[in-house]
C-alpha positions as CSV (number, residue, x, y, z in Angstrom):
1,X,14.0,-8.6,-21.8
2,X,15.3,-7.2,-18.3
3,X,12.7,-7.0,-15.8
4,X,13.6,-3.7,-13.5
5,X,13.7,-4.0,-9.7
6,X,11.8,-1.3,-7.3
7,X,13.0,-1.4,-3.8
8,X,10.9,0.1,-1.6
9,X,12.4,1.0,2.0
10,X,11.7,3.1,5.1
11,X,11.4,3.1,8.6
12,X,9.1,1.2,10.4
13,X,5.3,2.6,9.7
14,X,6.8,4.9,7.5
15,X,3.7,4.2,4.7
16,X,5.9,1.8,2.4
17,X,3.1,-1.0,2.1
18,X,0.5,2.4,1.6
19,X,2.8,3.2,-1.4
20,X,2.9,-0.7,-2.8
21,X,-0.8,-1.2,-2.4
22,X,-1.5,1.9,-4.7
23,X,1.6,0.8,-7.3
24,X,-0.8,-2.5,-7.3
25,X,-4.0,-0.7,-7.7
26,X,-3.2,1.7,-10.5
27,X,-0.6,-0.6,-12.6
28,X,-2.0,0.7,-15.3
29,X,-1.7,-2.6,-17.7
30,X,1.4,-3.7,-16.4
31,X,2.5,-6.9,-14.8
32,X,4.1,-6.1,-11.4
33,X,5.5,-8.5,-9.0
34,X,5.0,-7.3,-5.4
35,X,7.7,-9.1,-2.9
36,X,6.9,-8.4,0.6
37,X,9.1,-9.2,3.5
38,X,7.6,-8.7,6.6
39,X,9.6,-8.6,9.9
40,X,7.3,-10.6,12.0
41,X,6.2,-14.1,12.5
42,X,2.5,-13.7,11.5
43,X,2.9,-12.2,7.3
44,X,0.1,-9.5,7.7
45,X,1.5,-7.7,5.3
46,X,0.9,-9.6,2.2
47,X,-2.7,-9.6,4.0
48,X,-3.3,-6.3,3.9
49,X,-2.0,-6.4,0.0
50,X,-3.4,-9.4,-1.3
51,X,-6.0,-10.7,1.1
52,X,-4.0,-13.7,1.6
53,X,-1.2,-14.8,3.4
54,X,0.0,-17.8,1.4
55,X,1.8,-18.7,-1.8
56,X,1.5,-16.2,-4.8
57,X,-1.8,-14.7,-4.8
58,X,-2.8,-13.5,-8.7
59,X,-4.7,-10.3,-8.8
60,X,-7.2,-8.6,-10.8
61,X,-5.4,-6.7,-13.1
62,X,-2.5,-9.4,-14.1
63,X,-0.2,-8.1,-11.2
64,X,1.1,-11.0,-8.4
65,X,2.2,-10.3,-4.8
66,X,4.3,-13.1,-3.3
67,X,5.4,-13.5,0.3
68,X,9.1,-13.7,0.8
69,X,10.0,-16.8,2.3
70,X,14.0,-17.6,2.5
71,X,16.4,-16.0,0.0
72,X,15.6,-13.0,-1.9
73,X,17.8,-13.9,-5.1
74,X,15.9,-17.5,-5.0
75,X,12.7,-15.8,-4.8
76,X,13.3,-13.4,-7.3
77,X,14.4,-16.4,-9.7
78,X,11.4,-17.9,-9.0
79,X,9.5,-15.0,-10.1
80,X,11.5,-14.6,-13.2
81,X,10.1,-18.2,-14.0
82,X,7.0,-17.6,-14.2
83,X,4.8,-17.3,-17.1
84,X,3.8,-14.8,-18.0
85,X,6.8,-13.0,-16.6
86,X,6.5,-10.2,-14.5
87,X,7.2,-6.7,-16.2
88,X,8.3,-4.7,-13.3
89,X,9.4,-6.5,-9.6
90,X,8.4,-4.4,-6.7
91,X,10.4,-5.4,-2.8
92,X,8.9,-3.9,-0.2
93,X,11.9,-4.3,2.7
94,X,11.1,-4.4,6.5
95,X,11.3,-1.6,8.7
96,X,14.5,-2.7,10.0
97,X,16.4,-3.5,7.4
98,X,19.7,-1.6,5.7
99,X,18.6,-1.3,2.1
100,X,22.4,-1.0,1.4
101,X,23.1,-4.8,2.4
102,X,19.8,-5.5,0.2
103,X,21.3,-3.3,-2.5
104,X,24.2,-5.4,-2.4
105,X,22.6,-8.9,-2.8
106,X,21.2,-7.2,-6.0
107,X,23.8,-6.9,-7.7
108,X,24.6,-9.8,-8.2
109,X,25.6,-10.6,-11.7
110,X,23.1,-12.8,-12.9
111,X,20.6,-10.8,-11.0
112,X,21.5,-7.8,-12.2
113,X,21.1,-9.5,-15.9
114,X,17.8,-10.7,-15.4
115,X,16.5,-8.5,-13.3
116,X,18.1,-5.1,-12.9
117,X,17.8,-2.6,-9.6
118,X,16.3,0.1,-11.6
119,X,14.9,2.9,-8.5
120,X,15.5,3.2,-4.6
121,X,12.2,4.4,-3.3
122,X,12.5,5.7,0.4
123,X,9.2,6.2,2.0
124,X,9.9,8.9,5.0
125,X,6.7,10.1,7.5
126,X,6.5,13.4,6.7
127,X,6.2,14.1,10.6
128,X,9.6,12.4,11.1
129,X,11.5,14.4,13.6
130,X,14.8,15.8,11.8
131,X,16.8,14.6,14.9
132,X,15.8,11.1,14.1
133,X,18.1,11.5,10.9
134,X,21.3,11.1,12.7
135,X,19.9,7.1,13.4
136,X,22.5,5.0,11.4
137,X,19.3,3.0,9.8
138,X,17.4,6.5,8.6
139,X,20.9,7.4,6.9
140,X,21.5,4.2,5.4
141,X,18.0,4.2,4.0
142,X,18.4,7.4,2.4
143,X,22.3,7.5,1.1
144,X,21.1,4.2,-1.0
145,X,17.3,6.3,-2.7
146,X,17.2,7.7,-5.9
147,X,13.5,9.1,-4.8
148,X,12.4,9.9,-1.1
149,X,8.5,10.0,-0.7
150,X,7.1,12.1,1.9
151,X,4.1,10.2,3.5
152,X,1.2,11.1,5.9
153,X,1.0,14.8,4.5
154,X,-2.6,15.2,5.5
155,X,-1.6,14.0,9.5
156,X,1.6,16.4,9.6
157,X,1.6,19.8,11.0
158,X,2.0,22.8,8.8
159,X,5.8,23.1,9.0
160,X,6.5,19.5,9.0
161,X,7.1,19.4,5.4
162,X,9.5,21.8,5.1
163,X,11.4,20.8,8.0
164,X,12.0,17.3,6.9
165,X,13.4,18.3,3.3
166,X,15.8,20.6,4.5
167,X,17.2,18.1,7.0
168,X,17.6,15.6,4.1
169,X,19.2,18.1,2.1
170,X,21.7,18.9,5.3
171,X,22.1,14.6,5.3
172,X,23.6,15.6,1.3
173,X,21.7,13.1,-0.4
174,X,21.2,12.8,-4.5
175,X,17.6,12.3,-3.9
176,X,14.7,13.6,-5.6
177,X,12.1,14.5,-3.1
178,X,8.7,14.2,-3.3
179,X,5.1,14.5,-1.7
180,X,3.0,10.6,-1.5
181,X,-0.1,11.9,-0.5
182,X,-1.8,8.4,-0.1
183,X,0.8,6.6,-1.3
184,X,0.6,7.9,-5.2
185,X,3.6,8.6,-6.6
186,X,4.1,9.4,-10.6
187,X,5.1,6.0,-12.1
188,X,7.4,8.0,-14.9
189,X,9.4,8.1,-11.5
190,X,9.5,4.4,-10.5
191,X,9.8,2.8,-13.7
192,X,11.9,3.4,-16.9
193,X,9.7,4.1,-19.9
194,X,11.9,1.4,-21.9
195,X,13.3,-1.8,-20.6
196,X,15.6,-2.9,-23.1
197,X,18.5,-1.2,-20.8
198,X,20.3,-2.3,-17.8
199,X,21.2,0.2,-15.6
200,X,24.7,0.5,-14.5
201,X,25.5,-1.3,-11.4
202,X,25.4,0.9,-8.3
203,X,27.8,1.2,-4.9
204,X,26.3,0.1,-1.5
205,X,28.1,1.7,0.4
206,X,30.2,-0.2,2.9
207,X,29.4,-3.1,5.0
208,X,28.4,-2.6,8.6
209,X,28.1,-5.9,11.0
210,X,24.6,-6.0,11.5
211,X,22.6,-4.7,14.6
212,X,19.9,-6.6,16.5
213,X,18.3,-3.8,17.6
214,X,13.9,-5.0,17.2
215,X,12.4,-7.7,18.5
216,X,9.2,-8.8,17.2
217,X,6.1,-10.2,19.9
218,X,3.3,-11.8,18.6
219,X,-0.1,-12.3,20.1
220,X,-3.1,-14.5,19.1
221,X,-6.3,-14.9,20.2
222,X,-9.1,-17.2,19.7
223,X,-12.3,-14.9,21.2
224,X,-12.8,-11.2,19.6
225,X,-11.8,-8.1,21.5
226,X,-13.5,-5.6,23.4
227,X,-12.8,-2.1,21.6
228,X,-12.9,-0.1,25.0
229,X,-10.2,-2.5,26.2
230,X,-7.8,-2.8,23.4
231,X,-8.1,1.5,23.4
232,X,-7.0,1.1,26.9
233,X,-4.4,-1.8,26.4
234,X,-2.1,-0.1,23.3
235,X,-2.1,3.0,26.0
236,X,-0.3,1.6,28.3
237,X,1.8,-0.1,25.8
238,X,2.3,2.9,23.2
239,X,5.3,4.5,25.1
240,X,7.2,0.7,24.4
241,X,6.2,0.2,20.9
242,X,8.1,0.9,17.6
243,X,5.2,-0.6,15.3
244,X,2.0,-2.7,15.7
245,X,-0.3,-4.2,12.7
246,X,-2.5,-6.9,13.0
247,X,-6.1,-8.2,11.9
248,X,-8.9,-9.1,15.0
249,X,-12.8,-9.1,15.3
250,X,-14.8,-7.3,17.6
251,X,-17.8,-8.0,19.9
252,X,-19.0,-4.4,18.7
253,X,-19.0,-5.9,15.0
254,X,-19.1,-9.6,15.1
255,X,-18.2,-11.4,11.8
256,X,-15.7,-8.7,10.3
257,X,-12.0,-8.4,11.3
258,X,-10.6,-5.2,11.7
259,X,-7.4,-3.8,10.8
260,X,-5.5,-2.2,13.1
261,X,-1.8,-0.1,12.8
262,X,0.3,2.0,14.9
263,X,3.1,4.0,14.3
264,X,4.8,7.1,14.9
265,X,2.2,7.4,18.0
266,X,-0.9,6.6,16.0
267,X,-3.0,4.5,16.2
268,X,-5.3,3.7,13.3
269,X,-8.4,1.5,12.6
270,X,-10.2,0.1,9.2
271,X,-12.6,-2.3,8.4
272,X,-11.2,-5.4,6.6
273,X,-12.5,-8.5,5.1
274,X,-14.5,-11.3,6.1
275,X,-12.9,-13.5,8.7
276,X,-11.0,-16.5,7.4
277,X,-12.2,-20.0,8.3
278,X,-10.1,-21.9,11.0
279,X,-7.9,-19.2,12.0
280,X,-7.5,-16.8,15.2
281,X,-10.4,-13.9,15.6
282,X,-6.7,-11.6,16.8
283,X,-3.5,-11.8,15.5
284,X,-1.5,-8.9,16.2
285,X,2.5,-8.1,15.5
286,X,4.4,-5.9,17.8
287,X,8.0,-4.8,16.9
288,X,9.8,-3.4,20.0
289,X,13.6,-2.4,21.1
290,X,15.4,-5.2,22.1
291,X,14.1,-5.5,25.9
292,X,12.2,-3.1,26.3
293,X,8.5,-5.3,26.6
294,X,8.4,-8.5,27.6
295,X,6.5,-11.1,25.9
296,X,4.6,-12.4,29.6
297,X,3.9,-8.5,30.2
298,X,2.8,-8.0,26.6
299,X,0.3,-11.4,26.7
300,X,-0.9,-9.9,30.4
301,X,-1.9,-6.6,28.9
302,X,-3.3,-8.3,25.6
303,X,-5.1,-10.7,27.2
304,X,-7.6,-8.0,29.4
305,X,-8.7,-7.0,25.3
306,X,-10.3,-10.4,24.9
307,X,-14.1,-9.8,25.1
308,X,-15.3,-13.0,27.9
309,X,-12.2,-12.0,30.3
C-alpha cells in the first residue's frame, strides 16, 4: 500500500511547524510520519514538535516525528521500514528552501512507488506584503502548492487577507486558498480519502543553480537570561534578522525554559517544558542575509542577556 507524501513549505516563520504540530495533534487515528528539516545547526524544531531532539521520537497517538539527518530519499526509506509503517509522511522544508528541487527528488521512481507526493501545502503569513511575491523563493514556493494556507489571521490587519489572495491570484497560480487560523487546516484537503492510488507524477519546474542567500548564527549559553535584557538585545538586532527560534531559562522563572520565536517583526514568548539535564540553559538559532550580522557582533549583543554579566 502507497504511503502519500505532504510537503509542507513556506517562507521563513511563515507558521509551517504551527501547521505540522496541529496535523500531529488531531491525526485522528492515523499514523503520520513528521520529517523535519531544520535549517540551523541546533534542531529546535523537532523540539518544539516532539519534545526531543534526537532519533525518532514515538508519540501518543501512534504518530512518529523524525529529524532529518542526511538524504531525504534515505530517510524516507528508512521510514518506509518501519513497523508499523507510517500511513501518511508529512516534510516540513526549511524556510529557505525551493520546494521545486525537493519536488524533484520526489519523484523519483521508486519513491514515487512507495511513497507518492500526494499535496504541496504552502503556508504564507497572512501579513505578507504582496511586493514580497516578486522574491524568486515566494514564487517558487507557490508555482509548486496544490493548497496555500493563510497563517497568523488573528495578528493581520483587516485588509491583509484580501490583499494577499489577490496578489496570489495576479502570481496565476492553480492553488486552492485557504484560511489556517492556528494552523488547522481540513485534513479532506491534505490527505486522499483512499490510498490504493498513486498520483500522477508532477513537473518541477526548471532547475535554477542554487542561491546562498541565509546564513544561520547560533548562540549558547550556560547561565539563564535576564528578560529585560534579551527585550533589549533582539531590538537592536530585529532590523538584521530574517528568523530567530530557540529554547532558554530565565532568572524571572528559574527551572523552566522558554520558548522564544521571531518573525515577520514579532517577537513571541511561551512557556516550554522542563529543562533537559546536561544541556545549555540558551540555545537560540538566528537565520540572517548573507553578511549582514556577524557572528562576534551577534555573541557581543547575546552575551549582555546572560543574567550574572
Amino acid at each position: 500500500m502507497p504511503v502519500p507524501i505532504l510537503l509542507v513549505t513556506g517562507f521563513l516563520g511563515a507558521g509551517k511547524t504551527t501547521v505540522v504540530n496541529h496535523l500531529l495533534a488531531h491525526a485522528e487515528g492515523r499514523r503520520i510520519a513528521a520529517v523535519v528539516n531544520d535549517f540551523g545547526a541546533i534542531n529546535i524544531d523537532a523540539e518544539l514538535i516532539a519534545g526531543a531532539s534526537d532519533g525518532v521520537v514515538s508519540l501518543a497517538n501512534g504518530c512518529i516525528c523524525c529529524s532529518l539527518e542526511g538524504d531525504l530519499l534515505r530517510t524516507l526509506a528508512t521510514l518506509l521500514r518501519r513497523d508499523p509503517k507510517p500511513e501518511y509522511i508529512v516534510i516540513e522544508t526549511s524556510g529557505v528552501a525551493d520546494p521545486a528541487e525537493i519536488v524533484r527528488n520526489l519523484m523519483d521512481p521508486v519513491i514515487l512507488r512507495e511513497a507518492p507526493l500526494e499535496t504541496v501545502l504552502c503556508v504564507m503569513d497572512t501579513a505578507t506584503p504582496p511586493a514580497a511575491l516578486d522574491d524568486a523563493l515566494h514564487r517558487s514556493q507557490l508555482r509548486v502548492a496544490d493548497i496555500v494556507a493563510l497563517s497568523k489571521l488573528d495578528l493581520a490587519d483587516e485588509g491583509a487577507g484580501a490583499r494577499i489572495r489577490e496578489a496570489i491570484r495576479a502570481q496565476r497560480v492553480p492553488a486552492v486558498v485557504v484560511d489556517a487560523q492556528h494552523g488547522e487546516i481540513p485534513s479532506a484537503l491534505l490527505f486522499p480519502a483512499t490510498v490504493d492510488r498513486a498520483p500522477a507524477p508532477r513537473k518541477s519546474g526548471p532547475k535554477r543553480p542554487a542561491e546562498q542567500r541565509f546564513e544561520t548564527l547560533s548562540w549558547t549559553s550556560n547561565q539563564p537570561l535576564s528578560l529585560a535584557r534579551l527585550q533589549q538585545a533582539i531590538g537592536r538586532l530585529a532590523p538584521k534578522l530574517a528568523r530567530a527560534k530557540g529554547l532558554f531559562e530565565t532568572v524571572e522563572q528559574p527551572g523552566r525554559q522558554m520558548v522564544f520565536q521571531f518573525a515577520a517583526g514579532r517577537a513571541t514568548l511561551a512557556p516550554g517544558e522542563a529543562p533537559t539535564p546536561g544541556v545549555p540553559c540558551a540555545r537560540i538559532v538566528f537565520i540572517v542575509e548573507l553578511g549582514v550580522l556577524s557572528k562576534a557582533e551577534l555573541d557581543g549583543i547575546m552575551e549582555t542577556c546572560v543574567a550574572d554579566r
